[in-house]
C-alpha positions as CSV (number, residue, x, y, z in Angstrom):
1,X,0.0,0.0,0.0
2,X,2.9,2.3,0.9
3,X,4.6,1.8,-2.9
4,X,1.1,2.6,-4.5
5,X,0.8,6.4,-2.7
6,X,4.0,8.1,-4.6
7,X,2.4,6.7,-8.1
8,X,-1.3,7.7,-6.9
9,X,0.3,11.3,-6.0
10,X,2.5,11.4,-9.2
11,X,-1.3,10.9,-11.0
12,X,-2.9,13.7,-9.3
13,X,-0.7,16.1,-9.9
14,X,-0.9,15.2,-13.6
15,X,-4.7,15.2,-13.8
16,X,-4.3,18.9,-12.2
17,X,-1.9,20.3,-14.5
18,X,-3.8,18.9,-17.8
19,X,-7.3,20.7,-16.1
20,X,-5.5,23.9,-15.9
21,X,-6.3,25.6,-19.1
22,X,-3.6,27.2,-21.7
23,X,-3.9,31.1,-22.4
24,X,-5.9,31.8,-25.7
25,X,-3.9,32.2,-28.9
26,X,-4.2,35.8,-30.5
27,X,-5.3,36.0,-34.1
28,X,-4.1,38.2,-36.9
29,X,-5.8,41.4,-37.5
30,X,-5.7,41.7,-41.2
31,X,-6.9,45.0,-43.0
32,X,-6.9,45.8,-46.9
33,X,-6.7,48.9,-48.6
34,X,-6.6,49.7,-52.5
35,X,-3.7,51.5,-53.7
36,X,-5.4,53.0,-56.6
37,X,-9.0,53.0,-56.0
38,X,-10.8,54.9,-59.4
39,X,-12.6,52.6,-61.1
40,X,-14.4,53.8,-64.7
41,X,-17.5,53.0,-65.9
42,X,-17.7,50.6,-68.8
43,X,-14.5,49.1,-68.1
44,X,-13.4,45.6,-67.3
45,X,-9.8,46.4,-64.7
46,X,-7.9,44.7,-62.4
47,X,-8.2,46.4,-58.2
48,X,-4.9,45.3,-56.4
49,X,-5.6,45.1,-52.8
50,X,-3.1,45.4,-50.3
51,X,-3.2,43.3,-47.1
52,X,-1.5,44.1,-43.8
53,X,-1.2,42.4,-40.3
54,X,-1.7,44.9,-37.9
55,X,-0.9,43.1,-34.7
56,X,2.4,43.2,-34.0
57,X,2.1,40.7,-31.4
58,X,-0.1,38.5,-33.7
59,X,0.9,35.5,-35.6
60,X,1.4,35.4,-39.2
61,X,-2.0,34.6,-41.5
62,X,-1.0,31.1,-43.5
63,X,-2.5,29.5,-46.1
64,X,-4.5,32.4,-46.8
65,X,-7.3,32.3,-49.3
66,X,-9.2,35.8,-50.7
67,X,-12.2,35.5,-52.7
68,X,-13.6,39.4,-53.5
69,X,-17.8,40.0,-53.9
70,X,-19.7,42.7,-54.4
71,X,-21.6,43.3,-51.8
72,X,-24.0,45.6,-52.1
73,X,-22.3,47.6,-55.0
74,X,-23.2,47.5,-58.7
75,X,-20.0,46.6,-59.7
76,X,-19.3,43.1,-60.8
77,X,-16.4,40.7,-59.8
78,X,-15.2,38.8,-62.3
79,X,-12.3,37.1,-60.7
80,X,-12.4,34.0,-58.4
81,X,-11.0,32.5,-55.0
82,X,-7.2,33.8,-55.3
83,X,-4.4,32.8,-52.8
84,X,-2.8,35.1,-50.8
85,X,1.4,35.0,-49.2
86,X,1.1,35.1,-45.8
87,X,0.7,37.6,-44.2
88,X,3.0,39.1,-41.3
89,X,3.6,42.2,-39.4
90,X,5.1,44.8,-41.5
91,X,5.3,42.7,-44.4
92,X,2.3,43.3,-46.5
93,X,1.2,41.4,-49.5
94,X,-1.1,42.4,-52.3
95,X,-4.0,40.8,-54.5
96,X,-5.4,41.1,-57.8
97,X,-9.4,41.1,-58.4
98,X,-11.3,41.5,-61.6
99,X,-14.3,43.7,-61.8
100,X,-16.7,44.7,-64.2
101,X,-17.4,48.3,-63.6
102,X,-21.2,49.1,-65.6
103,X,-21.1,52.6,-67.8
104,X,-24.5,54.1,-65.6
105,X,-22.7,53.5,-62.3
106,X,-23.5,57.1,-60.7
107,X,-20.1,58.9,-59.0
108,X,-18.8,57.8,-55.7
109,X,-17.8,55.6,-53.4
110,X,-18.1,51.7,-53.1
111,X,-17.2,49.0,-50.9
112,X,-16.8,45.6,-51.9
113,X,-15.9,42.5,-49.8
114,X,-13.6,40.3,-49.6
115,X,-14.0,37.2,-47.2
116,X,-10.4,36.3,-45.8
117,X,-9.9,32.2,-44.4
118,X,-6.5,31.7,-43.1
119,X,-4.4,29.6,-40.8
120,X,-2.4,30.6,-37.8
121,X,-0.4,29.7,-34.3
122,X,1.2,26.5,-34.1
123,X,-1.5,24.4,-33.4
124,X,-2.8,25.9,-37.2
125,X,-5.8,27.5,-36.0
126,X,-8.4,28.4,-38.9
127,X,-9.3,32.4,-39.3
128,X,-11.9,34.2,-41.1
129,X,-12.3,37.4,-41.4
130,X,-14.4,39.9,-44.0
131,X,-12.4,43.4,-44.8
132,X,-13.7,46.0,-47.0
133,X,-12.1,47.3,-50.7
134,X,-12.6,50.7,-51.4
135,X,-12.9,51.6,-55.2
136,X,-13.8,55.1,-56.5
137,X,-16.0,56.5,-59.2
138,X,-15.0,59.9,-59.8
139,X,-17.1,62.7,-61.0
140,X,-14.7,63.0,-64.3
141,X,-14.8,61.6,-67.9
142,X,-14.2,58.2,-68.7
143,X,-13.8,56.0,-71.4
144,X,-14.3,52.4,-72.3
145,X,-13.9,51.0,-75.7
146,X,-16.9,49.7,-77.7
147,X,-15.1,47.6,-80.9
148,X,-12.2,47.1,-82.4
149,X,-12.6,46.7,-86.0
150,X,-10.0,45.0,-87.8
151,X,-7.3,42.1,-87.2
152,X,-3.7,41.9,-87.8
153,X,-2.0,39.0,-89.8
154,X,1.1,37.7,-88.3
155,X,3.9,39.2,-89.8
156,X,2.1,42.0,-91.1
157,X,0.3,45.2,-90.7
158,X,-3.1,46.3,-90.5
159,X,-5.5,49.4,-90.1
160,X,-7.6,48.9,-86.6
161,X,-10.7,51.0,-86.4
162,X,-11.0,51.5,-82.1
163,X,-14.5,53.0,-81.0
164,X,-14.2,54.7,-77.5
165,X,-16.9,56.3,-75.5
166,X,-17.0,58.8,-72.9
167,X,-18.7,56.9,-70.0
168,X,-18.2,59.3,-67.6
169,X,-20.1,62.7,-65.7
170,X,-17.8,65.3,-67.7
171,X,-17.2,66.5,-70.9
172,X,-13.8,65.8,-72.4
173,X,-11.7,69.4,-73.7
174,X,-9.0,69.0,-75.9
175,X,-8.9,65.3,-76.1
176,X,-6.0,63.3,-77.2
177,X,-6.2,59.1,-77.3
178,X,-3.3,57.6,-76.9
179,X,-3.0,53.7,-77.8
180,X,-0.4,51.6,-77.3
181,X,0.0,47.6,-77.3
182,X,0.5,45.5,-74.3
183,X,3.1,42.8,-74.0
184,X,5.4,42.1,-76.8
185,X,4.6,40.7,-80.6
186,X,1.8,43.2,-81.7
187,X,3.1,47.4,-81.9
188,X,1.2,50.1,-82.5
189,X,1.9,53.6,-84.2
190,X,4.9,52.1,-86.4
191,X,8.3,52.4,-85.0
192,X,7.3,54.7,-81.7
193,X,5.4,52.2,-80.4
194,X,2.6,54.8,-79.6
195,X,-0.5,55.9,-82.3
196,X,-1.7,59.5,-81.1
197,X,-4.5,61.7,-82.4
198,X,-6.6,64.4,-81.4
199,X,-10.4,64.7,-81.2
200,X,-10.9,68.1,-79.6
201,X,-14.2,68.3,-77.1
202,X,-15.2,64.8,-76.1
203,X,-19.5,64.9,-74.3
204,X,-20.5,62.3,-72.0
205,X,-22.1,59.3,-74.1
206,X,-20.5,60.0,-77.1
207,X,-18.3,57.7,-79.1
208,X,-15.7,58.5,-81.3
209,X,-13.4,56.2,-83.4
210,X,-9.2,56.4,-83.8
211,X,-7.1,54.9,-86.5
212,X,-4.2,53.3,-85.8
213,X,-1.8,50.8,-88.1
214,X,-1.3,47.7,-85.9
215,X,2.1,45.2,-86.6
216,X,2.8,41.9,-85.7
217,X,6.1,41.0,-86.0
218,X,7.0,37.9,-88.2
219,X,6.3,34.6,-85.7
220,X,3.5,36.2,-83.1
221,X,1.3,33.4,-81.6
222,X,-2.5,34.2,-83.5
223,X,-4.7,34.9,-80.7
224,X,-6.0,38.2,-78.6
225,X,-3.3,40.8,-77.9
226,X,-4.1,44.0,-75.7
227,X,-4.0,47.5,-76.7
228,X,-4.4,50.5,-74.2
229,X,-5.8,53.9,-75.2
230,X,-5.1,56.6,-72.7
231,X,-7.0,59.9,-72.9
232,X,-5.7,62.9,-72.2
233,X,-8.2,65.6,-71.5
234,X,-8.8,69.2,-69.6
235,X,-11.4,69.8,-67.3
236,X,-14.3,72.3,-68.0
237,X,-11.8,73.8,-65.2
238,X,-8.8,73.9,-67.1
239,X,-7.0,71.7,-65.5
240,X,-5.3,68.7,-67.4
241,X,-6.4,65.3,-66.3
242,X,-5.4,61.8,-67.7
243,X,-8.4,59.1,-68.0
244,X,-7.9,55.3,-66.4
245,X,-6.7,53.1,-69.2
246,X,-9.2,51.6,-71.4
247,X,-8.5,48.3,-72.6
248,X,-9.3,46.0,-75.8
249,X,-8.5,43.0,-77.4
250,X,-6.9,42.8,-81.0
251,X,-7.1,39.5,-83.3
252,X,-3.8,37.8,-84.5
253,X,-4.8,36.1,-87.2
254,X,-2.3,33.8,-89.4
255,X,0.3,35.0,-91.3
256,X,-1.4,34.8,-95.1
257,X,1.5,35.9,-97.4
258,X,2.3,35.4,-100.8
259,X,5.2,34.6,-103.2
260,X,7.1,36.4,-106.0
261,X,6.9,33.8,-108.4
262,X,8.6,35.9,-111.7
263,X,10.5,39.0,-111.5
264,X,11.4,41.0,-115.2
265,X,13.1,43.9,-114.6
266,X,14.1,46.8,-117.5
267,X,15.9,48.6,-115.1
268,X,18.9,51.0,-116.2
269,X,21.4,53.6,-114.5
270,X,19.8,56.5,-115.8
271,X,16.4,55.8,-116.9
272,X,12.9,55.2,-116.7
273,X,12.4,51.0,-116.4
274,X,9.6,49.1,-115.2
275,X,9.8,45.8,-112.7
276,X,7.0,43.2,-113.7
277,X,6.2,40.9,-111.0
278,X,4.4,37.5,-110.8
279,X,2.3,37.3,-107.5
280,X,1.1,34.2,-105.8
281,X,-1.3,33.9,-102.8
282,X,0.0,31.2,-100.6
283,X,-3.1,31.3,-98.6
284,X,-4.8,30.0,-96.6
285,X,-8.0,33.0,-97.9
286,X,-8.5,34.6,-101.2
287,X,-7.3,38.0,-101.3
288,X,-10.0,40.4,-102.1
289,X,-9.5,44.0,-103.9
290,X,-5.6,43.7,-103.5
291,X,-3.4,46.3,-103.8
292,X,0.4,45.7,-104.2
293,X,2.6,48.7,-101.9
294,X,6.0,49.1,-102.2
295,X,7.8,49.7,-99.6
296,X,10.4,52.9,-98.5
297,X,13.4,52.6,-101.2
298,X,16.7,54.3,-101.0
299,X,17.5,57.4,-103.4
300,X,18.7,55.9,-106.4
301,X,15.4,53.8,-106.7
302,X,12.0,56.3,-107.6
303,X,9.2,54.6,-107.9
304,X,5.8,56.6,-110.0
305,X,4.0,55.4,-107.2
306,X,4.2,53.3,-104.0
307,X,0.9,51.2,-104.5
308,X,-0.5,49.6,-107.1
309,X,-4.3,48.0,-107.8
310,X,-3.7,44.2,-108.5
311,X,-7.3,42.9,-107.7
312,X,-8.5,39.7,-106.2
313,X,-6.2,36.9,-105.8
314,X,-7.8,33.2,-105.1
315,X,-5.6,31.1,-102.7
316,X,-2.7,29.4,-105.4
317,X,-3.6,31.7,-108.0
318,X,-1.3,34.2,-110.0
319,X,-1.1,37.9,-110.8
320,X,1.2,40.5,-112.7
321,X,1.6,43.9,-111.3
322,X,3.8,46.4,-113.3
323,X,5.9,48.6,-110.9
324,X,7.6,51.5,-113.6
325,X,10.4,53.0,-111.6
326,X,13.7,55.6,-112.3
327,X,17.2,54.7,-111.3
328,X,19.1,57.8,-110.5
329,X,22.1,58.8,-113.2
330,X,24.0,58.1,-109.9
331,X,23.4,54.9,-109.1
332,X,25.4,51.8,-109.3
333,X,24.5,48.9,-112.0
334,X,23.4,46.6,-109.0
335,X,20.4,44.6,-108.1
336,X,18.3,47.0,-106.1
337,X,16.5,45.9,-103.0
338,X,12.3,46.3,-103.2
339,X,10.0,45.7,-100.3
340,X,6.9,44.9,-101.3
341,X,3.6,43.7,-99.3
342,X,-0.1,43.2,-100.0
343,X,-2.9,44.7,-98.9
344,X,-6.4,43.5,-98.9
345,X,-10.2,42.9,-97.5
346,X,-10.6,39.1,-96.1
347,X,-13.9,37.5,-95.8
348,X,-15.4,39.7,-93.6
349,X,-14.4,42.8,-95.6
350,X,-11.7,44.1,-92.8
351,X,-8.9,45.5,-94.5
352,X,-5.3,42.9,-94.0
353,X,-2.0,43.8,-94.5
354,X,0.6,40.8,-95.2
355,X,4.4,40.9,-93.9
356,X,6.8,41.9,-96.2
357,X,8.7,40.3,-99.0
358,X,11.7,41.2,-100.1
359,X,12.8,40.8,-104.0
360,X,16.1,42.3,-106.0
361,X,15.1,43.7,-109.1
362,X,18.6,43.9,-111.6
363,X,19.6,47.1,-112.8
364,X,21.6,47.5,-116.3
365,X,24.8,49.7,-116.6
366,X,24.0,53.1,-117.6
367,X,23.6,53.6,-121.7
368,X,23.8,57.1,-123.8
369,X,20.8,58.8,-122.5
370,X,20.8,60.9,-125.6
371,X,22.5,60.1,-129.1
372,X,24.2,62.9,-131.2
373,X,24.1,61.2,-134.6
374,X,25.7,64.0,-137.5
375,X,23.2,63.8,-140.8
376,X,25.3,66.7,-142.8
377,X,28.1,68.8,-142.7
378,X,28.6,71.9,-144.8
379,X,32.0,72.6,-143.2
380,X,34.9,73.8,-145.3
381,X,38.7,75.5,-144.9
382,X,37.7,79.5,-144.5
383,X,34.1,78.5,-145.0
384,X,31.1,79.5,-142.5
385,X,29.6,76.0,-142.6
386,X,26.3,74.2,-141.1
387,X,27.0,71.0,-138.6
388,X,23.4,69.4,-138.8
389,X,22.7,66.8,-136.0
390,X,19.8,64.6,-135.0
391,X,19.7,64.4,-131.2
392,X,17.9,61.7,-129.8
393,X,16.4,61.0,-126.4
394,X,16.7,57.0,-125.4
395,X,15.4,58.5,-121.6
396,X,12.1,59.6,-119.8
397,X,10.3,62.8,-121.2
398,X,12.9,66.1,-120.5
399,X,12.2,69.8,-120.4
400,X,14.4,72.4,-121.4
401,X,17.1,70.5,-123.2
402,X,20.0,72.7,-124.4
403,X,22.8,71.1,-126.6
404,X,26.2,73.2,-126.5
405,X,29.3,73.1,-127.5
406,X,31.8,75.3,-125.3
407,X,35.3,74.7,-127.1
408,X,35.7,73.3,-130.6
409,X,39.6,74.2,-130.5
410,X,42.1,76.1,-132.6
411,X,40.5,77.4,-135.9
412,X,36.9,76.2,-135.2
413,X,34.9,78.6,-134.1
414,X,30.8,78.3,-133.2
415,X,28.7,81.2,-134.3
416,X,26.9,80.2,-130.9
417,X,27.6,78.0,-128.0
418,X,24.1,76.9,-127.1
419,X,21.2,75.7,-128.8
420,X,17.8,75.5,-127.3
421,X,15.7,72.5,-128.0
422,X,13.5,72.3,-125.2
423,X,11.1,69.6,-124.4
424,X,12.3,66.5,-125.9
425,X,9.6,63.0,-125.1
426,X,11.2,59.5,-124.8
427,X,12.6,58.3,-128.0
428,X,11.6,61.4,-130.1
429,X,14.3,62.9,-132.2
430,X,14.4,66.3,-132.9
431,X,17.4,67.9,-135.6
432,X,19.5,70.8,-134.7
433,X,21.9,72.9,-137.1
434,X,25.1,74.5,-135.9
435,X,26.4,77.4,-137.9
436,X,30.2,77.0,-137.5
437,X,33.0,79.1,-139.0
438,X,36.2,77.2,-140.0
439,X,39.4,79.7,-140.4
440,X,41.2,79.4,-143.6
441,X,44.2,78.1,-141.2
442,X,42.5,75.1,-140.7
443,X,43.5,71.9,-141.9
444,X,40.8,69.2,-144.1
445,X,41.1,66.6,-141.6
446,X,38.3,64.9,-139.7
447,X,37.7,66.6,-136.3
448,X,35.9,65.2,-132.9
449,X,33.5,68.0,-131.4
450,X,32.8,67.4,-127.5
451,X,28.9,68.7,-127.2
452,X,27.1,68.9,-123.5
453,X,24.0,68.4,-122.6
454,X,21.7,70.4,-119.9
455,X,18.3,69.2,-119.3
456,X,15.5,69.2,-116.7
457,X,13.8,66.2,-115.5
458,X,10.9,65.9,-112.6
459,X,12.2,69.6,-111.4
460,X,15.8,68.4,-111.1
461,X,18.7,69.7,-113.2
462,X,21.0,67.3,-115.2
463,X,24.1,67.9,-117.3
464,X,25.5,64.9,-119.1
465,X,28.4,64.4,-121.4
466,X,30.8,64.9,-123.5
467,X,28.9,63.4,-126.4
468,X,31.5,63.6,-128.6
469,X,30.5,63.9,-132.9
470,X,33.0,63.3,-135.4
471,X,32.9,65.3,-138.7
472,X,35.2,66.1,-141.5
473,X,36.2,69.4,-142.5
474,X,36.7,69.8,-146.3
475,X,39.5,71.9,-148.3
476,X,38.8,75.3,-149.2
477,X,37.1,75.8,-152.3
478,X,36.0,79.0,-154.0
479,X,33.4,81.0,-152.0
480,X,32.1,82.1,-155.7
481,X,31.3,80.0,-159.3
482,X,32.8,82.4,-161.6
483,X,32.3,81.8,-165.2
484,X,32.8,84.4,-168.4
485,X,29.6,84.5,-170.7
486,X,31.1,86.5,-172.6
487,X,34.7,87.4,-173.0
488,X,35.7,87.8,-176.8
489,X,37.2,91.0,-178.2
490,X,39.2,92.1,-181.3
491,X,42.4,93.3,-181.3
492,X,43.1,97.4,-181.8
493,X,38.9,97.3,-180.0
494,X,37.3,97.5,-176.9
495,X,34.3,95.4,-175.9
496,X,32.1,94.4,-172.4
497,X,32.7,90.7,-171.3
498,X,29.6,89.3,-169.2
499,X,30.9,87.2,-166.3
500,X,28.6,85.1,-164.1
501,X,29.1,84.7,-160.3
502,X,27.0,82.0,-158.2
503,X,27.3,81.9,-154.6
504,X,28.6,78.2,-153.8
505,X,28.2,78.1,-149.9
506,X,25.9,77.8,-147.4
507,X,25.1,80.8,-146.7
508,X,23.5,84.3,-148.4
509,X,25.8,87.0,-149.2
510,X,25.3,90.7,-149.8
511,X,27.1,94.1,-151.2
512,X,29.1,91.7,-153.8
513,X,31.8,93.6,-155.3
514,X,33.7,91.8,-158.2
515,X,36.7,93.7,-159.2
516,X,39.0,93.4,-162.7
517,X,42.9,93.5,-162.9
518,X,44.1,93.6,-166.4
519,X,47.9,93.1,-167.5
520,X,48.4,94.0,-171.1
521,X,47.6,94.2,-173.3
522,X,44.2,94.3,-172.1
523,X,43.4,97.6,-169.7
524,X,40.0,98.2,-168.1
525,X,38.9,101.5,-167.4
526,X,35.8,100.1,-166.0
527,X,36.9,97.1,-163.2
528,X,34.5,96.9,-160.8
529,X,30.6,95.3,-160.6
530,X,28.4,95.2,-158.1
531,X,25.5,92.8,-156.9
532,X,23.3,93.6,-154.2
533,X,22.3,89.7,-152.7
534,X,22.9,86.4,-153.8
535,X,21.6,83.5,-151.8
536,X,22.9,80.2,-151.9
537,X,23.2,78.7,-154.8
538,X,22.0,81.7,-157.2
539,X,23.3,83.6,-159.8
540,X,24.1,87.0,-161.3
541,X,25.5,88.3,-164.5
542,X,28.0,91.3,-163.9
543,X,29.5,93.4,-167.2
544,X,32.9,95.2,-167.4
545,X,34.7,97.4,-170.3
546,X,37.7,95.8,-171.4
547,X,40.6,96.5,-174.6
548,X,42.4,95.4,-176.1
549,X,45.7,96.9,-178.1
550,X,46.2,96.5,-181.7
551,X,49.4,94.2,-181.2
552,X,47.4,92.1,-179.3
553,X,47.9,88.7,-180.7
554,X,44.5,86.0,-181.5
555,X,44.6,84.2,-178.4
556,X,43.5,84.1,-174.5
557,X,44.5,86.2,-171.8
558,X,43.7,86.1,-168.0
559,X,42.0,89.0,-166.8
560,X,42.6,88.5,-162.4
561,X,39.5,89.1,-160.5
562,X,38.8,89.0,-156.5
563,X,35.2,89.5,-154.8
564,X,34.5,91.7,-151.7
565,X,31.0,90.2,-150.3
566,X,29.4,90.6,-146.6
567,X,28.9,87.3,-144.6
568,X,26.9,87.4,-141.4
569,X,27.8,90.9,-140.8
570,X,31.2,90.6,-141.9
571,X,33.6,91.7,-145.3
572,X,35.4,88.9,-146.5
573,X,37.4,88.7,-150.2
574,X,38.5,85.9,-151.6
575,X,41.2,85.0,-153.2
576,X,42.4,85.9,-156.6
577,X,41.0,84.1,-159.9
578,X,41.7,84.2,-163.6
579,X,39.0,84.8,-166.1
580,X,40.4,83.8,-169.6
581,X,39.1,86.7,-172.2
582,X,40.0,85.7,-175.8
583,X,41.3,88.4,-178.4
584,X,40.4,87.9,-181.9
585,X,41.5,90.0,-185.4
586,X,41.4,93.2,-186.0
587,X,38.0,94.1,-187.6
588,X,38.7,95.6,-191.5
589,X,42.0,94.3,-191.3
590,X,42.2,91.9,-193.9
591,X,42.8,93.3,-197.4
592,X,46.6,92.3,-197.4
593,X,46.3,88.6,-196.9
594,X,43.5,88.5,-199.1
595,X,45.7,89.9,-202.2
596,X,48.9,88.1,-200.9
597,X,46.8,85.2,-201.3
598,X,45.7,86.3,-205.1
599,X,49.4,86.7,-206.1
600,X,50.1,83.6,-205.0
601,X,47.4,82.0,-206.9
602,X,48.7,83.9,-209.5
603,X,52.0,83.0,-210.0
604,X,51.4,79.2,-209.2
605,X,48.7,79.3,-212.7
606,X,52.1,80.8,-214.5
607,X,54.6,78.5,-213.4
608,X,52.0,75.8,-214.4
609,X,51.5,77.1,-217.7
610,X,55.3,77.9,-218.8
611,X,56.2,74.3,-217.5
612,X,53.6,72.8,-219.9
613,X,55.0,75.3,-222.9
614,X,58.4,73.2,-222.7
């Protein structure tokens, strides 16, 4: 009995420390605020909660779940049971909730709920607790998107049509909407990354619709991709205010591209060629109303235009666009690189855009753009001549085309530099004549003349060259046909010889002035003529007085002549010429021979007779 007592006592005590109850765990005191509280009307956003312990001497909150409802607020939640770090002293945690915010919500402030269950002390006690979430609707304009219209191929570019309404209390001043994409694959606005326009004064309830071009970069998953729009607005106050985001979904559709299945290209340094291309839609839809656009080129490639109608394309069927383009007279003969893309309306008539394909078109070494082809020549040794040349254009339509020729060198001289021809079209030929004066110093050899050539093309000025022309000058010849009509006169007498002058060159000539030299025995008391025009190629008759002495024998003598003449404004004389005037007998002269002659008879009949006496 006495070993039983310690073990009964040991029992007691142990039954009395179990009764004795343990002090009651405390439980965290969890609070939530919203760090940006306004809401808009009409939109679909995201509320981020944050929770806080505010014990210090509290546990942490484990295992913590958060599910958000609306209470008695119109605003619906849209996002389910989320979980929620835990959630110590002076570390707090945050939460994101869903909510559907209607456009007739009135102004002010709403409370929605969100019921907390959670774990805590080491024994993992079970918590619930309900804490408030405090949005705003502020008496301000809003905006929600209505559509998008429009969807952007993968690897291409399209226009999207984006309908926004003011959903809030205030009207909008000086509105500017500012879209932008969210997350990466689909850009907005081209290379800024940012589509901006203005649309003035902006009333509650009304819509208005923004354009902006939309890119999906080559490889971006088809599906719905997020844009922003951001409106910037004043107050009927004046003061500048910035709108919550309004957000929207765009459509990534598959990449539909096409191929480049033949390329021709004329193409030359210089010149006005065209680029025929073979089109193929690779599908997977037929291409409706397409348009071929060419994409930004460098400077020595200028394109007429930078889109071109090609029509509907059925998926695996062909089309040929001609593209006519101008390579700069600076540009290398090199392929050139073209961009080119196609834009179209799919099934549903929204306007697509594919990526872009890249083709090099070749380009020919640069040719003559104009030929200088010589068709006559009236150029002669101390001769004003005529160089007659057919100019041809093997380029694009030109305006004010001069031909000159600055320097023709020693003893060639142009009566003028520059010759005007003006507008000249492609592969029209047009014939120029250059008067030319040759010196008498020159030699009759062929000659190379450099020419230039200044022209104006699309408002730019060109000057190409040398073209050279070869020609050949010819030896001097007489600047008059002079020819005696007549030149007879008798001995011991004095008579007029008729001389005839034509004018042999190219030219007219006037205040002729032929002038006589005469050795004896011929003399001229009358020696010069005069002849007030000849043109080219005519002819006048000019009388002198000539003698010639009574010893003169019966034959031809040279009677020198020169002519003084006026040529363009300038005396000239050429050089000195013989005119062959024939002397005959003297009239009444011939009784002596006649009865020498009778003697003679005479005494040959008397030798015959006394010969036949014998």
């Amino acid at each position: 009995m006495k070993r039983l007592l310690p073990l009964l006592f040991v029992l007691v005590i142990g039954l009395t420390v179990a009764s004795v109850p343990v002090a009651a765990q405390e439980e965290p005191d969890i609070d939530a605020t919203v760090s940006e509280p306004s809401v808009a009307p009409g939109q679909t956003q995201q509320v981020i909660v944050t929770f806080t312990n505010d014990d210090d001497d509290a546990p942490p909150a484990r295992v913590v779940t958060a599910e958000m409802e609306s209470g008695s607020t119109p605003i619906t939640v849209r996002s389910g049971t989320k979980f929620i770090e835990p959630i110590a002293y002076g570390q707090p945690v945050t939460g994101a909730f869903t909510v559907e915010v209607p456009e007739d919500i009135e102004p002010g402030t709403y409370d929605l709920e969100i019921d907390l269950e959670y774990e805590y002390g080491p024994v993992n006690n079970t918590g619930w607790k309900t804490v408030d979430a405090e949005v705003i609707v502020e008496d301000r304009a809003h905006f929600a998107v209505e559509s998008v219209n429009g969807t952007v191929p993968s690897g291409g570019t399209n226009e999207l049509a984006v309908s926004l309404k003011n959903v809030g209390t205030q009207t909008a001043h000086e509105a500017t909407v500012q879209t932008t994409a969210q997350g990466s694959g689909l850009r907005v606005g081209g290379q800024s990354g940012m589509a901006t326009q203005f649309v003035a004064e902006w009333e509650p309830d009304e819509s208005r619709t923004v354009t902006v071009d939309a890119t999906a970069v080559s490889g971006t998953n088809p599906g719905a991709h997020a844009i922003r729009s951001v409106v910037e607005y004043e107050k009927p106050n004046g003061i500048d205010m910035t709108a919550l985001p309004a957000t929207a979904e765009v459509l990534v559709t598959e990449d539909r591209s096409f191929d480049v299945t033949a390329l021709d290209s004329t193409l030359r340094v210089g010149e006005r060629g065209e680029v025929v291309a073979t089109l193929r839609n690779t599908g997977p839809r037929e291409m409706a109303n397409a348009v071929l656009e060419l994409g930004q080129t460098g400077p020595a490639v200028q394109p007429e235009m930078s889109q071109y109608g090609v029509g509907t394309i059925p998926v695996g069927e062909t089309r040929t666009v001609t593209l006519p383009i101008t390579i700069a007279p600076t540009a290398e003969p090199t392929p050139q690189r073209l961009s080119l893309a196609l834009s179209y309306a799919d099934a549903d008539g929204n306007l697509q855009r594919t990526g872009e394909t890249t083709v090099m078109a070749p380009v020919a070494d640069e040719r003559d753009r104009f030929v200088l082809e010589r068709t006559d020549s009236t150029l002669r040794v101390g001769e004003e001549g005529v160089l007659e040349l057919e100019v041809t254009n093997n380029g694009p339509n030109v305006e004010d085309l001069v031909l000159s020729l600055p320097g023709a060198g020693q003893n060639i001289h142009p009566l003028e530099t520059e010759y005007a021809i003006g507008a000249l079209a492609k592969n029209e030929s047009t014939t120029v004549r250059y008067p030319i004066e040759v010196s008498s110093n020159a030699e009759a050899i062929p000659r190379q003349l450099a020419f230039q050539v200044q022209y104006e093309e699309d408002d730019r000025d060109f000057e190409m060259g040398p073209y050279n022309v070869r020609t050949t000058i010819e030896p001097q010849k007489d600047r008059f046909d002079i020819t005696a009509t007549n030149a007879t006169i008798a001995a011991g007498e004095s008579g007029e010889i008729a001389v005839e002058l034509t004018n042999t060159g190219e030219l007219p000539v006037s205040d002729v002035n032929p002038k006589i030299f005469a050795d004896d025995p011929l003399s001229a008391d009358d020696d010069e003529g005069y002849i007030s025009a000849l043109k080219p190629g005519e002819s006048s008759t000019v009388t002198f007085e000539v003698a010639a002495g009574a010893g003169a024998l019966t034959k031809d003598y040279p009677l020198s002549m020169d002519v003084q003449y006026e040529e363009s404004g300038d005396t000239k004389l050429t050089e000195t010429v013989q005119v062959p005037v024939t002397v005959t007998e003297q009239e009444g002269g011939g009784f002596l021979p006649i009865v020498a002659v009778l003697v003679g008879i005479a005494l040959l009949a008397g030798g015959v007779y006394w010969y036949r006496r014998r």
